[in-house]
C-alpha positions in Angstrom: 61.8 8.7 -28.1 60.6 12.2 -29.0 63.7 14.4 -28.0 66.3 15.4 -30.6 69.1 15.3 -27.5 68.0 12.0 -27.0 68.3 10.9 -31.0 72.1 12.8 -31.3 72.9 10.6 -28.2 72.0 7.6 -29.6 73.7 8.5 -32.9 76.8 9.3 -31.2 76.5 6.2 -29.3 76.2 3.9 -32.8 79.4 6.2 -34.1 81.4 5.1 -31.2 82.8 1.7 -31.4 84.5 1.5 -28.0 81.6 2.4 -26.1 79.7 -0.5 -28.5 82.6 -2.8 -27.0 81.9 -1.6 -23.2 78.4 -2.0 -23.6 78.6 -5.3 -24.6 81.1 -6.3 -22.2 78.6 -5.0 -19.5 76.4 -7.3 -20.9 78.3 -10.5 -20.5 79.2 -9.8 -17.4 75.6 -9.7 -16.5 74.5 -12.4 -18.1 77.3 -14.5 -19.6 76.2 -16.9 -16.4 78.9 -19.6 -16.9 81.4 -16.6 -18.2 82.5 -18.7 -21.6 82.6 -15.3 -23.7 79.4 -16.0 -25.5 75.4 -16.3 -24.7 73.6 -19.7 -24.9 70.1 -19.9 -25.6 69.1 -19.9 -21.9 71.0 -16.7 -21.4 69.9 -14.8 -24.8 66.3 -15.6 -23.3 67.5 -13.8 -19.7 68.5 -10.9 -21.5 65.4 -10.5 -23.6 63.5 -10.8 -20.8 65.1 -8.1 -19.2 65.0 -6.0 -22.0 61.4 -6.3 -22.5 60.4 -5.7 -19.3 62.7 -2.7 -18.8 60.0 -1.3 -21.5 57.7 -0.3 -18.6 55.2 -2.4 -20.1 54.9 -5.3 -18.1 56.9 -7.0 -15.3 59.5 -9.4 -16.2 58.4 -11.8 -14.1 55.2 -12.1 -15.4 56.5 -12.2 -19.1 55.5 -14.8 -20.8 56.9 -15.0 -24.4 57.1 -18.6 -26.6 59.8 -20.1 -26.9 59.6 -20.5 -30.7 60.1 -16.5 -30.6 63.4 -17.1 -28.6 64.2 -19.7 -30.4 63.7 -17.2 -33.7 65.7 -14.1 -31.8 68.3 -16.6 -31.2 68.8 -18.1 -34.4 68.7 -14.3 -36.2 71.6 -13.3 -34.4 73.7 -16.2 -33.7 75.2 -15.3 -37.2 77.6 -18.3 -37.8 75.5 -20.4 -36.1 77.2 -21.9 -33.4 74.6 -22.4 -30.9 75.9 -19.1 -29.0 76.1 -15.5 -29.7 79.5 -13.9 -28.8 80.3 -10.8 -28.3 80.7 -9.7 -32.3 77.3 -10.4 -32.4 75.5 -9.1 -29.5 77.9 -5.9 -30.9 75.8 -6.5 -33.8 72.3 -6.6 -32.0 72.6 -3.5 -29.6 73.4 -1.5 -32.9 69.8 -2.8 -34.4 68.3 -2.4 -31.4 69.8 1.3 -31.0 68.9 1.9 -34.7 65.4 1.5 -34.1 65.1 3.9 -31.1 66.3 6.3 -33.8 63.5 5.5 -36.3 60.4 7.4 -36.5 57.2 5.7 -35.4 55.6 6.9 -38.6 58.0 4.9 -40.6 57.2 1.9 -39.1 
């Protein structure tokens, strides 16, 4: 992300908690497949997917990732360890994943 519109977007985004929350819901309601309020390993792994592969970078069908590294993804933000990530923490992962559209390349 090069443009400084784009960077006070995403800034103002991470500032605003409600549209965190609507985000999120968004989310479940995409991919919260058996709509329980929370994302089970099988579903987490649908949404990475998708993320990925919105990247441009390769197709999301053809996306092959192991499942140790889902398995790690998973485990990282299913904070209280529950076997599911709820909605507090996907909150918690679109903010990281926000926060590092807002970092410089050079930094990395």
């Amino acid at each position: 992300m090069s443009g400084e519109k784009e960077k006070e977007a995403i800034k103002s985004l991470l500032d605003n908690e409600d549209a965190i929350k609507c985000i999120v819901a968004n989310i479940m309601q995409e991919f919260d497949k058996d709509k329980n309020g929370s994302l089970d390993k099988d579903e987490t792994k649908q949404l990475i997917k998708h993320f990925l592969s919105q990247s441009e970078l390769c197709d999301e069908a053809d996306l092959q990732i192991p499942d140790e590294l889902y398995n790690n993804i998973f485990q990282a933000y299913d904070a209280d360890g529950s076997g599911s990530i709820d909605q507090d923490e996907l909150g918690g992962f679109i903010k990281q994943l926000l926060g590092e559209l807002l970092r410089d390349p050079e930094d990395a």
